[in-house]
LUMMIBA-838587 format. One record per atom (N, C-alpha, C, O): residue number from 1; atom name; x, y, z. Coordinates in nm, 3 decimals, decimal comma, padded with zeros to 5 digits, always signed. Layout:
BEGIN
+-----+------+---------+---------+---------+
!   n ! atom !      px !      py !      pz !
+-----+------+---------+---------+---------+
! NUM !   CA !       X !       Y !       Z !
...
+-----+------+---------+---------+---------+
//
This chain:
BEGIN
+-----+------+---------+---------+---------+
!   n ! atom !      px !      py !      pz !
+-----+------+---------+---------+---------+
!   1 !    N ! +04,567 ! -02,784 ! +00,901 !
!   1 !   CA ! +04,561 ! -02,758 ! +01,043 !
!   1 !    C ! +04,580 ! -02,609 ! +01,067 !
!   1 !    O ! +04,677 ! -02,552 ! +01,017 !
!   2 !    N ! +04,466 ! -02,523 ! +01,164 !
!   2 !   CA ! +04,519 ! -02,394 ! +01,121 !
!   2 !    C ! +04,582 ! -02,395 ! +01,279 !
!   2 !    O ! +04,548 ! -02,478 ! +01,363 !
!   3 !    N ! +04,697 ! -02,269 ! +01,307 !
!   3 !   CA ! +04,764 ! -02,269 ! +01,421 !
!   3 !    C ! +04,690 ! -02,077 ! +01,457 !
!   3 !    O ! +04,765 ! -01,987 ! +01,493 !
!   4 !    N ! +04,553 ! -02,060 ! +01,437 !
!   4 !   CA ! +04,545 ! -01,938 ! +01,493 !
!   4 !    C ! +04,538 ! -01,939 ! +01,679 !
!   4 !    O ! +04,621 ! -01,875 ! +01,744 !
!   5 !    N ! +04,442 ! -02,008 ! +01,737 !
!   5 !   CA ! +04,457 ! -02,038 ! +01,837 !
!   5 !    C ! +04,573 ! -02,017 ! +01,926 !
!   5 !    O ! +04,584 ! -01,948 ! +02,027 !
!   6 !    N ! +04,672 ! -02,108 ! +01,851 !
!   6 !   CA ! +04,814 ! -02,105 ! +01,900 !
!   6 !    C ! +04,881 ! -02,006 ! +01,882 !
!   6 !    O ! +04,971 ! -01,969 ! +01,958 !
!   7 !    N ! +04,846 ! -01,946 ! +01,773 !
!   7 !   CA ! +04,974 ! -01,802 ! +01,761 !
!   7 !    C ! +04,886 ! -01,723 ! +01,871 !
!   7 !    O ! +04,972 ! -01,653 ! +01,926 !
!   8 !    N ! +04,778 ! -01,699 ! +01,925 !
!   8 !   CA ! +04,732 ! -01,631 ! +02,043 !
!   8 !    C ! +04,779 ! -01,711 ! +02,150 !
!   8 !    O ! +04,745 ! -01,641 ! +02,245 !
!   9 !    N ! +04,828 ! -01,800 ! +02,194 !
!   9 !   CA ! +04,876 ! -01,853 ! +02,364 !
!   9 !    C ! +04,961 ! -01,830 ! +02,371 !
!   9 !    O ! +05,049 ! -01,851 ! +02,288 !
!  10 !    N ! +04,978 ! -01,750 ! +02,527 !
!  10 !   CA ! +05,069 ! -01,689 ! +02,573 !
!  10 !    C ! +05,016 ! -01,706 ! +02,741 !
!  10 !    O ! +04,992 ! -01,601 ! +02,802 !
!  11 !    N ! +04,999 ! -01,830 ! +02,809 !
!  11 !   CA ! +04,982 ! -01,765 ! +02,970 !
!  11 !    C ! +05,088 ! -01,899 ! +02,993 !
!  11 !    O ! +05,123 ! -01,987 ! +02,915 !
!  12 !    N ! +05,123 ! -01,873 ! +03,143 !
!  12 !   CA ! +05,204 ! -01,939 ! +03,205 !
!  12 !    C ! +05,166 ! -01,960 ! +03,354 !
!  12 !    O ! +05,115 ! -01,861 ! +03,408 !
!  13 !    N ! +05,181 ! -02,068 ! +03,428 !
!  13 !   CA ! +05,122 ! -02,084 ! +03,563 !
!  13 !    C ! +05,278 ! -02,108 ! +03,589 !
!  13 !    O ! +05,357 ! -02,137 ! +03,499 !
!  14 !    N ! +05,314 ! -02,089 ! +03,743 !
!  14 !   CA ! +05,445 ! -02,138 ! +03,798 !
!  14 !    C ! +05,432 ! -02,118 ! +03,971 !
!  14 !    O ! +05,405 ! -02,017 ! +04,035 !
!  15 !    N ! +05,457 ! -02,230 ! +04,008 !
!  15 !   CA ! +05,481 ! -02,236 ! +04,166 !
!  15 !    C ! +05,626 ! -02,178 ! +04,204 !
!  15 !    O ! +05,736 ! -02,230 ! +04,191 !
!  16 !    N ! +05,585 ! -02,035 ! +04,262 !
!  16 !   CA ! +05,719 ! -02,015 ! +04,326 !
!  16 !    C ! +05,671 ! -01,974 ! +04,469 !
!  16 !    O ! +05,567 ! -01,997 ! +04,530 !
!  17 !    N ! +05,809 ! -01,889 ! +04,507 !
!  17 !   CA ! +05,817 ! -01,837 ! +04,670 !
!  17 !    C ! +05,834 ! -01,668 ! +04,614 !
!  17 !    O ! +05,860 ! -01,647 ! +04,496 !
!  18 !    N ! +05,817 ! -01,565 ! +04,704 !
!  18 !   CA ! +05,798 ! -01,456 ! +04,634 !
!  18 !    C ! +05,895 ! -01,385 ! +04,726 !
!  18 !    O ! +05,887 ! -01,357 ! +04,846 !
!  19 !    N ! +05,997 ! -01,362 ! +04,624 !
!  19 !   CA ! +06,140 ! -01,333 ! +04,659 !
!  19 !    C ! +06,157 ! -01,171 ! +04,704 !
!  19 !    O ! +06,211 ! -01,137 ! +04,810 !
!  20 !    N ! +06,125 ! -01,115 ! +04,645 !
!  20 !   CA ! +06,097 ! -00,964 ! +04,676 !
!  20 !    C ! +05,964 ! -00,917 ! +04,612 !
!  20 !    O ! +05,894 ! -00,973 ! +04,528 !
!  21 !    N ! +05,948 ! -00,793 ! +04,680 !
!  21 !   CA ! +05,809 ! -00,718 ! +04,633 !
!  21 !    C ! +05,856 ! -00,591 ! +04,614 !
!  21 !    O ! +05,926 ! -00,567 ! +04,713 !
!  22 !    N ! +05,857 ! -00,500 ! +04,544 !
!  22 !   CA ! +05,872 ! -00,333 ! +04,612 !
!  22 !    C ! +05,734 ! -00,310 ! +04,587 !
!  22 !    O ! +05,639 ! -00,364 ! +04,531 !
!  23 !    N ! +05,770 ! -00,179 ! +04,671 !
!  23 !   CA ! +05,644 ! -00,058 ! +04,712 !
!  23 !    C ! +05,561 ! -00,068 ! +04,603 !
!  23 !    O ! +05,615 ! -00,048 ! +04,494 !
!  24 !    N ! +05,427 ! -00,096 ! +04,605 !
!  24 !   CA ! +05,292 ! -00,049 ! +04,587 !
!  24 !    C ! +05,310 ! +00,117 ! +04,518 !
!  24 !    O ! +05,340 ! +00,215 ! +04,586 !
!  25 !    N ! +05,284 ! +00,121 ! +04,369 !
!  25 !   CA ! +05,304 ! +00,249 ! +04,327 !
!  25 !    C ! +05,176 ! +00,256 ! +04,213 !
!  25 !    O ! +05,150 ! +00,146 ! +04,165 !
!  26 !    N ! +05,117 ! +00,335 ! +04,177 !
!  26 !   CA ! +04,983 ! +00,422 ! +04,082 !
!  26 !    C ! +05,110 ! +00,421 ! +03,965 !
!  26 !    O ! +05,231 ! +00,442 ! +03,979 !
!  27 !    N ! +05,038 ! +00,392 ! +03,856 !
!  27 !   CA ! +05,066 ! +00,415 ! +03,716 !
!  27 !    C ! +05,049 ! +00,553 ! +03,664 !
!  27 !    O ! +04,995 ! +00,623 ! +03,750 !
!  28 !    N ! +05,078 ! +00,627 ! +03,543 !
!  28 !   CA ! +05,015 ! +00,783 ! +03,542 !
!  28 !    C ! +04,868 ! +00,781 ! +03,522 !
!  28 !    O ! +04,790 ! +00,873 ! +03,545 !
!  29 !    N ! +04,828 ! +00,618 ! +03,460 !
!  29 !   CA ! +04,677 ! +00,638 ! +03,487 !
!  29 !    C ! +04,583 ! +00,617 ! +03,574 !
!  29 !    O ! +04,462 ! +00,600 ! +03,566 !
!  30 !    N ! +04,683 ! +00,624 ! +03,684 !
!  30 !   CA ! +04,599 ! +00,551 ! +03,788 !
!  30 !    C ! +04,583 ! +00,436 ! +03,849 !
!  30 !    O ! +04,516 ! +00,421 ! +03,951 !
!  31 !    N ! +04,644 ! +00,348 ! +03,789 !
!  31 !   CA ! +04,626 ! +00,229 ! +03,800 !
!  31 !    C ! +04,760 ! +00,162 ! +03,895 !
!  31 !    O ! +04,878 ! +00,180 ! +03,868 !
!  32 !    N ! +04,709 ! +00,086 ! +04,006 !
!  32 !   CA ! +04,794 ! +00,059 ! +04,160 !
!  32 !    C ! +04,877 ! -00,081 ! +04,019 !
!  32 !    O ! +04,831 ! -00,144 ! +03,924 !
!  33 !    N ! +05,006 ! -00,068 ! +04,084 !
!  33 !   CA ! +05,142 ! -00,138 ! +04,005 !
!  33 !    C ! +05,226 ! -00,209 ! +04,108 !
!  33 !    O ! +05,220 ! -00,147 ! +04,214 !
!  34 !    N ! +05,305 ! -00,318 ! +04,117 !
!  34 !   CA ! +05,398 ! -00,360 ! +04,197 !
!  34 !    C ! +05,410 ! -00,495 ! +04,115 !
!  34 !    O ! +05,338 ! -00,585 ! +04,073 !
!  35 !    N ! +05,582 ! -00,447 ! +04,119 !
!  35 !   CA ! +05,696 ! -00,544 ! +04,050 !
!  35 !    C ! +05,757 ! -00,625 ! +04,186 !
!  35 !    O ! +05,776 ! -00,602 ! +04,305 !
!  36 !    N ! +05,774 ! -00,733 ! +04,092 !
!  36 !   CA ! +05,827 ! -00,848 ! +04,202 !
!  36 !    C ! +05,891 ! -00,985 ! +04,159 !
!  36 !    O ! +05,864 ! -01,039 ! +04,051 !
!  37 !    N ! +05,970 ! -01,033 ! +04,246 !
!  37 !   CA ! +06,055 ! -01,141 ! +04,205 !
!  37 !    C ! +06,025 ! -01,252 ! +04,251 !
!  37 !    O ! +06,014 ! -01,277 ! +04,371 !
!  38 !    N ! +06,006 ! -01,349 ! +04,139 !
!  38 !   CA ! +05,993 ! -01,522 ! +04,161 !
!  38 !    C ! +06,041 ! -01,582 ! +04,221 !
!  38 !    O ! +06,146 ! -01,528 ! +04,187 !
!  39 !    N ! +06,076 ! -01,662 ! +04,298 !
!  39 !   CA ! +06,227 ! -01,792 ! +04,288 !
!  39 !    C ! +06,150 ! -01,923 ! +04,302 !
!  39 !    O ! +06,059 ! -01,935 ! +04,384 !
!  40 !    N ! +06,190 ! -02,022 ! +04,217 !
!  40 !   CA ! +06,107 ! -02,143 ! +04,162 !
!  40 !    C ! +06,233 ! -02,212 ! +04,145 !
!  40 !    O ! +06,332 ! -02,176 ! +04,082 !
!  41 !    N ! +06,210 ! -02,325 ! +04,215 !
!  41 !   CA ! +06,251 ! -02,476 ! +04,258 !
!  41 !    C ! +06,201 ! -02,618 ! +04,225 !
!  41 !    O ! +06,122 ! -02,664 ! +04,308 !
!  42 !    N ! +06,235 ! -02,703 ! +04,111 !
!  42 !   CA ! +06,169 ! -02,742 ! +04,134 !
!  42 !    C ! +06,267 ! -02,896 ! +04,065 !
!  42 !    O ! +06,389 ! -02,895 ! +04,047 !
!  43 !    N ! +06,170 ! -03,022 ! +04,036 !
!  43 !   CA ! +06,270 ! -03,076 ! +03,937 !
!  43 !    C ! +06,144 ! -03,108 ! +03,808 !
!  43 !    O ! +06,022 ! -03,101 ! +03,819 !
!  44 !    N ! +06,212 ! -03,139 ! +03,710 !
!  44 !   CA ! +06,168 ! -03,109 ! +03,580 !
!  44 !    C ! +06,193 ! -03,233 ! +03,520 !
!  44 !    O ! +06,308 ! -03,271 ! +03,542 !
!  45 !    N ! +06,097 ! -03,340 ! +03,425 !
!  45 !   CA ! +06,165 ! -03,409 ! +03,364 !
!  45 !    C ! +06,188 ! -03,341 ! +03,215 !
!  45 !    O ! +06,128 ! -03,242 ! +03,175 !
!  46 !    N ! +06,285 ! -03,416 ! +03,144 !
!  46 !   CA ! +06,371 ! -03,363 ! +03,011 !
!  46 !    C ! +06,449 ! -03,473 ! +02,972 !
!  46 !    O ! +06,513 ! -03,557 ! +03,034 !
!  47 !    N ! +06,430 ! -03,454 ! +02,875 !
!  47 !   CA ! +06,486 ! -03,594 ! +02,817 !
!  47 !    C ! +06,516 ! -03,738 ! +02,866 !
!  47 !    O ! +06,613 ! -03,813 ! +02,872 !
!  48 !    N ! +06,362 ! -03,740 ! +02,901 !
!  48 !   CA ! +06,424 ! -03,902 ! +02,955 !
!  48 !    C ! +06,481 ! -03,919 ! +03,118 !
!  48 !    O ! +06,491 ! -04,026 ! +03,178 !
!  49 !    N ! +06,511 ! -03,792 ! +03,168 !
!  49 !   CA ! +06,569 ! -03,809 ! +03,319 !
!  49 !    C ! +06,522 ! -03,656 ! +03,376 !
!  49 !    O ! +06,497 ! -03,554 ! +03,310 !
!  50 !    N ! +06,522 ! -03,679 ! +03,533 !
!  50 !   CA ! +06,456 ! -03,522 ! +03,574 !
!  50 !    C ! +06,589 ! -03,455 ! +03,615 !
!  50 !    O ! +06,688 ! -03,514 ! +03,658 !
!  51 !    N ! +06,575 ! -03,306 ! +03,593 !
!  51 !   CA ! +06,665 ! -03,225 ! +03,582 !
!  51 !    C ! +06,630 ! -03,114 ! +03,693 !
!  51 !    O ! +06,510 ! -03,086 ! +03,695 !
!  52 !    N ! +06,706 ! -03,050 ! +03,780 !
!  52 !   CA ! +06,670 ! -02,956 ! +03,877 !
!  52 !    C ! +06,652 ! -02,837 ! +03,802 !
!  52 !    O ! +06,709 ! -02,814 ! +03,695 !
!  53 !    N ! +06,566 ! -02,754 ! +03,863 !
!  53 !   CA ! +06,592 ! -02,555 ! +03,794 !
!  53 !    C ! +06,510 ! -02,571 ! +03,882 !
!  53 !    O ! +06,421 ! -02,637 ! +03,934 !
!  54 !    N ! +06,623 ! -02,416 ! +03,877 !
!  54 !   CA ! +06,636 ! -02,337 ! +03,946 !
!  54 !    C ! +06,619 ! -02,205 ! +03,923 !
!  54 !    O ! +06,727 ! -02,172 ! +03,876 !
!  55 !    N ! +06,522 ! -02,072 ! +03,929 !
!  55 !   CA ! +06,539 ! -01,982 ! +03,865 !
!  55 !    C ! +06,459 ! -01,816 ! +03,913 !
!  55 !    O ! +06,359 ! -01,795 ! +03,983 !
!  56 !    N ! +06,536 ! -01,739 ! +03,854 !
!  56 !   CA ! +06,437 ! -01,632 ! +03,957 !
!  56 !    C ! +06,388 ! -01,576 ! +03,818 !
!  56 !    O ! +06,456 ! -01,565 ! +03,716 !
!  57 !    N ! +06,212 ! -01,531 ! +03,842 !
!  57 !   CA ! +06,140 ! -01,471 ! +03,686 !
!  57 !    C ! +06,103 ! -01,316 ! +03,774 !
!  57 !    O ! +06,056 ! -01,306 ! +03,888 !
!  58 !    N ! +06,142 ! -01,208 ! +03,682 !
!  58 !   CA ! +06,046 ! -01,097 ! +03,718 !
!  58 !    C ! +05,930 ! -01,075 ! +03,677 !
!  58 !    O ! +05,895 ! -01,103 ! +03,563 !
!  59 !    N ! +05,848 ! -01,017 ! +03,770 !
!  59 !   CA ! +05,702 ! -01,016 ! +03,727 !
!  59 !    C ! +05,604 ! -00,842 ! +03,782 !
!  59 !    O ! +05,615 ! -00,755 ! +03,868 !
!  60 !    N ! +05,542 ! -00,866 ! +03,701 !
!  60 !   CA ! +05,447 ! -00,693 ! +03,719 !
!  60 !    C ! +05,276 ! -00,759 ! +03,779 !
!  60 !    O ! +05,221 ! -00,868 ! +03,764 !
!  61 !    N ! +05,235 ! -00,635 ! +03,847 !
!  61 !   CA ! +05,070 ! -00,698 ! +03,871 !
!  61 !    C ! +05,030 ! -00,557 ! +03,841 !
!  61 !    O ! +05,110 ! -00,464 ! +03,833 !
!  62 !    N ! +04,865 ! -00,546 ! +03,821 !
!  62 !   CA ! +04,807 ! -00,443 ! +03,830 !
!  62 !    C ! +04,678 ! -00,461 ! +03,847 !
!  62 !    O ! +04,602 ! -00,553 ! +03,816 !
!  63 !    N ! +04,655 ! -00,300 ! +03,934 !
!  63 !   CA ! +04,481 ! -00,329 ! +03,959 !
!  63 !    C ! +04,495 ! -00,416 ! +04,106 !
!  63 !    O ! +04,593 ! -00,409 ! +04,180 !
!  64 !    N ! +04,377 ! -00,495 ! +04,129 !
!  64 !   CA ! +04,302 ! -00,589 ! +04,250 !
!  64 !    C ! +04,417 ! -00,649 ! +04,267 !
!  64 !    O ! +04,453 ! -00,658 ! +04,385 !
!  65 !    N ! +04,501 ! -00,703 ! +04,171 !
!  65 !   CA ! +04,609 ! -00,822 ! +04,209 !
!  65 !    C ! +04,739 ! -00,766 ! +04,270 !
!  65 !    O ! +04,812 ! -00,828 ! +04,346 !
!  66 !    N ! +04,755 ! -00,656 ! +04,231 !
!  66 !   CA ! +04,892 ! -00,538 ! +04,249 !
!  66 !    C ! +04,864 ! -00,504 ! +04,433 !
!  66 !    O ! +04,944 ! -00,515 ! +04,526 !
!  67 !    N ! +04,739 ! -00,467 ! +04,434 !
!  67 !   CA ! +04,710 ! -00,463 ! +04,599 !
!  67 !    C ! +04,701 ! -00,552 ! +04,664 !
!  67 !    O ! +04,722 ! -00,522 ! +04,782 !
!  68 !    N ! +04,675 ! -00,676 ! +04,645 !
!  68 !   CA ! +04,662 ! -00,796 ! +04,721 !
!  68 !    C ! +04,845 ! -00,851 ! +04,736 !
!  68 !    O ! +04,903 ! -00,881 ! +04,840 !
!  69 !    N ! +04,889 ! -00,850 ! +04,624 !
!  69 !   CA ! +05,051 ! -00,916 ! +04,644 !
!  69 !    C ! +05,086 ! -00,783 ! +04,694 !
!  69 !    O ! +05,178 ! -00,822 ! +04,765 !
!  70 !    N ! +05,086 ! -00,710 ! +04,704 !
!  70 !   CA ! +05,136 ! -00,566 ! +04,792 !
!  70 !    C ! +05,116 ! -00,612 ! +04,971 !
!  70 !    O ! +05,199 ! -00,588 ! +05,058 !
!  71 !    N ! +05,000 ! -00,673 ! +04,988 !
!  71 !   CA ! +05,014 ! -00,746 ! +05,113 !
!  71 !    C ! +05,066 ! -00,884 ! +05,167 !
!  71 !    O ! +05,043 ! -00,933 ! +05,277 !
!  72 !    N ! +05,135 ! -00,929 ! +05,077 !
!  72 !   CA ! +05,219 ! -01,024 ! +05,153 !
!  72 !    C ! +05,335 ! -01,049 ! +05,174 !
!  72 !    O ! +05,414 ! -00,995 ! +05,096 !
!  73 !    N ! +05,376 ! -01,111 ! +05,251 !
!  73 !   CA ! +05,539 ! -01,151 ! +05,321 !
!  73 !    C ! +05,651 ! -01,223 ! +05,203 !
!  73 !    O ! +05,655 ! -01,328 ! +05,138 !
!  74 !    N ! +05,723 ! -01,116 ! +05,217 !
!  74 !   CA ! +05,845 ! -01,208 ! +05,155 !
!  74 !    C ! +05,884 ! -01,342 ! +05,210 !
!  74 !    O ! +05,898 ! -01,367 ! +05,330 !
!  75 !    N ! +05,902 ! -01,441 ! +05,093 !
!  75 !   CA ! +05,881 ! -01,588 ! +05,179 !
!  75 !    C ! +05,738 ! -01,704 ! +05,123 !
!  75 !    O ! +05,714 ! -01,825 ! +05,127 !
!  76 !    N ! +05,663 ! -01,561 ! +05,065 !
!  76 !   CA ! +05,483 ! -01,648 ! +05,084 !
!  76 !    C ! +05,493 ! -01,732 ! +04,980 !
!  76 !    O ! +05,490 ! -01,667 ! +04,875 !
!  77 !    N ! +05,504 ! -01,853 ! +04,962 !
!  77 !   CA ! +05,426 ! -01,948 ! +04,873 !
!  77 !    C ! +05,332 ! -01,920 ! +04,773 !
!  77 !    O ! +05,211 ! -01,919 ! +04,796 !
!  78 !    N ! +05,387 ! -01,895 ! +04,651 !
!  78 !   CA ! +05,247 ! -01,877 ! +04,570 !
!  78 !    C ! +05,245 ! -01,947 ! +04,434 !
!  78 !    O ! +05,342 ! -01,989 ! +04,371 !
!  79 !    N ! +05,094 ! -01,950 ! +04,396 !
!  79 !   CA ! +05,081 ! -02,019 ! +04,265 !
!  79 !    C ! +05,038 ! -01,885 ! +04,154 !
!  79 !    O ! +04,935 ! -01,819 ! +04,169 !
!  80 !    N ! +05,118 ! -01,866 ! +04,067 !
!  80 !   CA ! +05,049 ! -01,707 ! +03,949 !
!  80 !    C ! +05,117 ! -01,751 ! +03,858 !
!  80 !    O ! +05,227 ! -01,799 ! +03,831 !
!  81 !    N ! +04,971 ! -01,705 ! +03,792 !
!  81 !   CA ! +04,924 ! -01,721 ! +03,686 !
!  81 !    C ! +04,914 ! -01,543 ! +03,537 !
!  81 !    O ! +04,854 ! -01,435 ! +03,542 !
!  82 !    N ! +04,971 ! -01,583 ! +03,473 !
!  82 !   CA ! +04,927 ! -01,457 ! +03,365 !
!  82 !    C ! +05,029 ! -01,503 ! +03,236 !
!  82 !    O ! +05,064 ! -01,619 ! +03,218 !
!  83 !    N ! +05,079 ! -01,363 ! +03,129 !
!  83 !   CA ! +05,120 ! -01,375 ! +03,025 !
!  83 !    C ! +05,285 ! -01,345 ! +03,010 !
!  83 !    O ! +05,321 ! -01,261 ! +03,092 !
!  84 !    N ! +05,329 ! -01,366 ! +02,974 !
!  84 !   CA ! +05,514 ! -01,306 ! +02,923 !
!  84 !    C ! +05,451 ! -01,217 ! +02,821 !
!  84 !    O ! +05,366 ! -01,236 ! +02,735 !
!  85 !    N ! +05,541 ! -01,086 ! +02,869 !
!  85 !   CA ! +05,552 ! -00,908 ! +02,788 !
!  85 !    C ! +05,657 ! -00,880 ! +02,875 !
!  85 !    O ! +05,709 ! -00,936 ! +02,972 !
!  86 !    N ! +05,678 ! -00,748 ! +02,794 !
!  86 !   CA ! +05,819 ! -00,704 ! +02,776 !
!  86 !    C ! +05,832 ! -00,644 ! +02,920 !
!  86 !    O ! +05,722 ! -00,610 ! +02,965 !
!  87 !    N ! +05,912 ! -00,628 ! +02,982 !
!  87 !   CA ! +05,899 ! -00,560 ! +03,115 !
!  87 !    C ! +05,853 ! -00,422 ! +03,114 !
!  87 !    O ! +05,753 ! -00,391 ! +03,179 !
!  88 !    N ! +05,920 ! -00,335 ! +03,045 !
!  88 !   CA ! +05,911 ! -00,244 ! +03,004 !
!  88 !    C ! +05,863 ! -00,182 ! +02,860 !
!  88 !    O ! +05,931 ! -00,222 ! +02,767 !
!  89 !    N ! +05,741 ! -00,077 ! +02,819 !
!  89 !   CA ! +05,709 ! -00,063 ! +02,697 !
!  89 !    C ! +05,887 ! -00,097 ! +02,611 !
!  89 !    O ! +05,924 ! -00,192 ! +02,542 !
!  90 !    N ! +05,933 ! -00,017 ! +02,639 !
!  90 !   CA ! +06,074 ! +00,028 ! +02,546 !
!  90 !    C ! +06,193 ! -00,042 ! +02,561 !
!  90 !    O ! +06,303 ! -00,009 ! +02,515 !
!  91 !    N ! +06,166 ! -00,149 ! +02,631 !
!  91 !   CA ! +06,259 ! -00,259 ! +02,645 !
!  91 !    C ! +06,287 ! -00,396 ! +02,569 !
!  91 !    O ! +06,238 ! -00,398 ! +02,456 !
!  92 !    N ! +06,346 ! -00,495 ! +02,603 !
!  92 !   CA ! +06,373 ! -00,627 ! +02,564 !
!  92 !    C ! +06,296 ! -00,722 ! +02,650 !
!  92 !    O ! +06,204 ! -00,792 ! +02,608 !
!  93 !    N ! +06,346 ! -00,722 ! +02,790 !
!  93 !   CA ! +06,333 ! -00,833 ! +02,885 !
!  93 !    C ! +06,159 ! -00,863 ! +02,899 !
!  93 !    O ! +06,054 ! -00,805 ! +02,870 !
!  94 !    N ! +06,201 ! -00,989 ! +02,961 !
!  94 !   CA ! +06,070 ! -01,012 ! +02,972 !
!  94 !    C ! +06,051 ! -00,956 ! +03,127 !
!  94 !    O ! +06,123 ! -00,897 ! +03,208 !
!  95 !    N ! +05,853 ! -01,026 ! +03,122 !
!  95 !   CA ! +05,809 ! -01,052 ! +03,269 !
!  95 !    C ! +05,702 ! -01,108 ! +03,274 !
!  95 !    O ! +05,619 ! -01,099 ! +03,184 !
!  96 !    N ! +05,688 ! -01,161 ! +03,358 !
!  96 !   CA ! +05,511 ! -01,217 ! +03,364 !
!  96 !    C ! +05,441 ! -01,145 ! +03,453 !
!  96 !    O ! +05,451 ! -01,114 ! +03,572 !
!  97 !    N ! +05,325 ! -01,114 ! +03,309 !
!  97 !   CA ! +05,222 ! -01,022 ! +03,400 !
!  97 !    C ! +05,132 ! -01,102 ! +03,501 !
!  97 !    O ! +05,051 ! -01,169 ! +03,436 !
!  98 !    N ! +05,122 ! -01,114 ! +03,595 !
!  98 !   CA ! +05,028 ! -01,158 ! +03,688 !
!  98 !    C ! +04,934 ! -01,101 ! +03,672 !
!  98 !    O ! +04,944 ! -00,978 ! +03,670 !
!  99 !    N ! +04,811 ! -01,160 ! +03,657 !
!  99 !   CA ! +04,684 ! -01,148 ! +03,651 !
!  99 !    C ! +04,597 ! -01,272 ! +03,755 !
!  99 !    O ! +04,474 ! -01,268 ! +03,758 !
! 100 !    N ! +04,645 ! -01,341 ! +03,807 !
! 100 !   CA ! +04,573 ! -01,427 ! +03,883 !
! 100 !    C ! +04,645 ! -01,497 ! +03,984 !
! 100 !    O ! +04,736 ! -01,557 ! +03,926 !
! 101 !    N ! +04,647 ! -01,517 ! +04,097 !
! 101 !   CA ! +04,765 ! -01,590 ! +04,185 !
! 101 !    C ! +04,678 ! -01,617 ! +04,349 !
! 101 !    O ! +04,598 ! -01,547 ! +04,410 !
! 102 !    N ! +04,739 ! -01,750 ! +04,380 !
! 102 !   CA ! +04,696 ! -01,763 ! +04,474 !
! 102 !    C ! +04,793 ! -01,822 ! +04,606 !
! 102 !    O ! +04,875 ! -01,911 ! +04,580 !
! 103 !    N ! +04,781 ! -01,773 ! +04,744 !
! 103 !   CA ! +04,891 ! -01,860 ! +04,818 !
! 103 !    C ! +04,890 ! -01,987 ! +04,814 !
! 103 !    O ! +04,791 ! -02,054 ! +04,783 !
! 104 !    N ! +05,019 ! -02,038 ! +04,850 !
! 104 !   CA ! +04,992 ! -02,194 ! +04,855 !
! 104 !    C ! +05,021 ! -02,221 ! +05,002 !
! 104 !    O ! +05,084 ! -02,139 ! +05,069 !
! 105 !    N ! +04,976 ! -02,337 ! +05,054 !
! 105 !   CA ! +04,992 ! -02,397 ! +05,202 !
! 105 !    C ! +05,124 ! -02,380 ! +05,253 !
! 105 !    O ! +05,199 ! -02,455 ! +05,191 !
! 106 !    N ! +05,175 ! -02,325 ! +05,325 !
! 106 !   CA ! +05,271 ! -02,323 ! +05,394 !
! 106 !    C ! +05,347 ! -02,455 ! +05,466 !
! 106 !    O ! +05,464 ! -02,478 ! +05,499 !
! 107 !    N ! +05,251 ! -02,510 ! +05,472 !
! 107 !   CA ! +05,285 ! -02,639 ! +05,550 !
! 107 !    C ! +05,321 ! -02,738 ! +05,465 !
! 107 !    O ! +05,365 ! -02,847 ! +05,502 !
! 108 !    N ! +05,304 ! -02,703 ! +05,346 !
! 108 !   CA ! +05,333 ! -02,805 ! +05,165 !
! 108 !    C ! +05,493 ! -02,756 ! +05,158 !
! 108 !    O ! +05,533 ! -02,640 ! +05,155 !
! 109 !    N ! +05,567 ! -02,870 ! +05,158 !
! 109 !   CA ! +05,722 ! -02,791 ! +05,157 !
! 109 !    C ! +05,714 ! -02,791 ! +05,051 !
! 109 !    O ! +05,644 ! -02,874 ! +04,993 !
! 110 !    N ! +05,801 ! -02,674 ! +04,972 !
! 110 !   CA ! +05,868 ! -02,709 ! +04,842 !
! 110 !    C ! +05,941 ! -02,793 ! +04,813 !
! 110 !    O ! +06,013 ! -02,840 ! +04,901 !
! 111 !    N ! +05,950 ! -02,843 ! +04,676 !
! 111 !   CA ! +06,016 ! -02,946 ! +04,630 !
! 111 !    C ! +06,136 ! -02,896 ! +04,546 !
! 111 !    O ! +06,144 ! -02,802 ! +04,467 !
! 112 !    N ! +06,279 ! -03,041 ! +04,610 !
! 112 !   CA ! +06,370 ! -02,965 ! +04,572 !
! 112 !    C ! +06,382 ! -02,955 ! +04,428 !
! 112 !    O ! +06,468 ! -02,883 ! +04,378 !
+-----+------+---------+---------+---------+
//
C-alpha cells in the first residue's frame, strides 16, 4: 500500500464565527495579508458519545481571499477552507492558511 498521497494531505475545512480580523496589510512582496481568529463550536462524536469543543484557531489569508475577509464583520459566519503551516516562517505555532471560504447563512444558528 503506498501512503504517498497521504504524506501530501494537509487541508482542513471548519465552520466557525470570525472572532477578530486585523488590518488588511501588503507583504514585502506585495502581496495584500490579514490574520484572523476562528471560534468554532460545535459537538463532536468520540468514542462512542458526542463531546463539545470548543476552540479558537489562528489563521492567515492572502491575495483575493485576504481582501474579501478584510471586508467582513466581526461575528460573520463562515465556512474556510485551506492548509495548517507554521504561523510564522521562524516559528512553531500553527495556522490555517485560508485559501477558500465562504459565508454561511446567518439565519442557520450555530450549533452548540
Amino acid at each position: 500500500m503506498s501512503d504517498r498521497g497521504a504524506a501530501g494531505t494537509n487541508r482542513l475545512a471548519i465552520a466557525a464565527t470570525l472572532a477578530r480580523r486585523d488590518a488588511l496589510r501588503t507583504t514585502p512582496a506585495g502581496v495584500p495579508a490579514i490574520e484572523l481568529l476562528l471560534e468554532h463550536r460545535s459537538e463532536q462524536p468520540e468514542g462512542g458519545v458526542m463531546r463539545r469543543v470548543d476552540c479558537e484557531l489562528e489563521a492567515i489569508a492572502f491575495g483575493a481571499v485576504a481582501e474579501a475577509i478584510a471586508k467582513l464583520d466581526p461575528g460573520t459566519r463562515l465556512r474556510c477552507e485551506g492548509f495548517l503551516a507554521r504561523r510564522w516562517r521562524t516559528g512553531t505555532s500553527l495556522a490555517l492558511h485560508v485559501d477558500r471560504f465562504e459565508a454561511l447563512d446567518p439565519a442557520d444558528p450555530p450549533r452548540p
